[in-house]
Each structure stands twice: as structure tokens, then as C-alpha cells.
N, C-alpha and C positions, 0 to 999 in steps of 0.2 A: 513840602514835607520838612519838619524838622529835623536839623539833624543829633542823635544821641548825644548826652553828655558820656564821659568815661566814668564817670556814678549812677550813671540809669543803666550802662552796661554793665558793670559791677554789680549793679542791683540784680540784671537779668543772669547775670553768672551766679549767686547766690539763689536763687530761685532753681536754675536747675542742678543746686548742688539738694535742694531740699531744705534751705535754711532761710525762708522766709514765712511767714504769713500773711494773708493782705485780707483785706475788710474789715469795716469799724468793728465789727463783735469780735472778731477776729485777733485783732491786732489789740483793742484793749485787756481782752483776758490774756495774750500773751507779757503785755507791759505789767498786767497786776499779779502774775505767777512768776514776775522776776525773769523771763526765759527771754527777754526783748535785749539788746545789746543796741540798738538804731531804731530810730521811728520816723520815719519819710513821712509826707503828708503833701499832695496836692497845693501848690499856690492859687487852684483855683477853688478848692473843697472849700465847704461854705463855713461862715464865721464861726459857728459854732463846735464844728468839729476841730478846726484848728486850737480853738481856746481846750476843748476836752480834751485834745490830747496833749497841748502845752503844758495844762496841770498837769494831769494825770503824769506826766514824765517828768516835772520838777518833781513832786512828790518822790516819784519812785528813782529817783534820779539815772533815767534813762535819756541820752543825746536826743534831741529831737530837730528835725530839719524841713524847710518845706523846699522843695525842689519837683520841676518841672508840671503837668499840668495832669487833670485826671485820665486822658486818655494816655497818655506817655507812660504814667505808674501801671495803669492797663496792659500795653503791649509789653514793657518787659516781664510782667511774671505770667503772660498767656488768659489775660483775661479782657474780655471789651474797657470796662474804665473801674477805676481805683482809686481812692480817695486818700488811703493810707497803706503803706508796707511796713512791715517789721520785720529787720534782719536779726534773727535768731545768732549768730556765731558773732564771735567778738574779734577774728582776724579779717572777715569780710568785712563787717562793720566798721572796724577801723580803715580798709583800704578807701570804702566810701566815704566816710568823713575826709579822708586827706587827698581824694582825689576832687572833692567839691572845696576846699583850700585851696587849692591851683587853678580852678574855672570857677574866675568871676563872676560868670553868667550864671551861674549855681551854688553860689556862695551864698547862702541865706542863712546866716546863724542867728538863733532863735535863744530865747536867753535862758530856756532850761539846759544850756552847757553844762555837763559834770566832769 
């Protein structure tokens, strides 16, 4: 069993605060209404998803990050698997971006940085 990063925890602390949403329809109507502050995405979700939400968050210049695998984005926000999460608040969101800065192992920065 793996064990959590302190940003998939964070993730799941964001999720029970209500400030997430996960799934590709999901997650990209919240990036194109502007309400997205973070966009997580599977290292293992397929090529194409990754590239749609790399634009789509250059564009809208929302952080985008891939970190940990689609069952992992699964278990913290209470679903089987998950390809993508969108943290809605911008103080959680920042705590994830800085807590995947400190663990190398989750340190995937992706080059739509804003």
C-alpha cells in the first residue's frame, strides 16, 4: 500500500471542506468558469487528458500538477478512481502546491505555472 503524500492529504482535507471537484466534465467546466485555483491530474490518466487539461489551464492560467496515480486521486476525495481534481479555494490550493515543493516524490511541475 502506498503511503499518502501531505498533498493528497491536503487534497482529501479540501474535499471534506467541500472545495473540490473531481471528474474530467467536472473539473473542466470548473477551469473554464474561472472557479478552479489547482488542477491535479493522475500520472497515470491517459495522454490525452493530460495534454487537455495542460491547455486548457495555460490558457486559463490555472496551476496545473500531475501527482500521484488514479486510484490515489480516488481514495482521497471518496471515489473508486479519478483522473483529475480541482481544488476550488486558493488557500488550500496554495498549501498543495507548497507542500508538493517539499516532496520530491510529488514534485511534478508542469509548465502551465502561473
Amino acid at each position: 500500500m502506498r503511503t499518502f503524500s501531505k498533498a493528497l492529504s491536503l487534497t482529501g482535507l479540501a474535499t471534506r471542506a467541500g472545495k473540490t471537484v473531481s471528474g474530467e466534465f467536472a473539473s473542466e467546466k470548473a477551469v473554464k468558469s474561472g472557479n478552479a485555483r489547482l488542477v491535479l491530474v493522475a500520472e497515470d490518466a491517459s495522454a490525452n487528458t493530460k495534454k487537455k487539461f495542460s491547455d486548457s489551464c495555460r490558457f486559463y492560467q490555472v496551476p496545473f500538477r500531475t501527482i500521484g496515480d488514479r486510484e490515489s486521486l480516488g481514495k482521497v476525495v471518496g471515489k473508486d478512481f479519478r483522473a483529475t481534481v480541482v481544488i476550488t479555494d486558493a488557500g488550500l490550493a496554495q498549501a498543495v502546491l507548497t507542500a508538493m515543493e517539499k516532496e520530491p516524490s510529488t514534485n511534478r511541475r508542469d509548465e502551465s505555472d502561473t
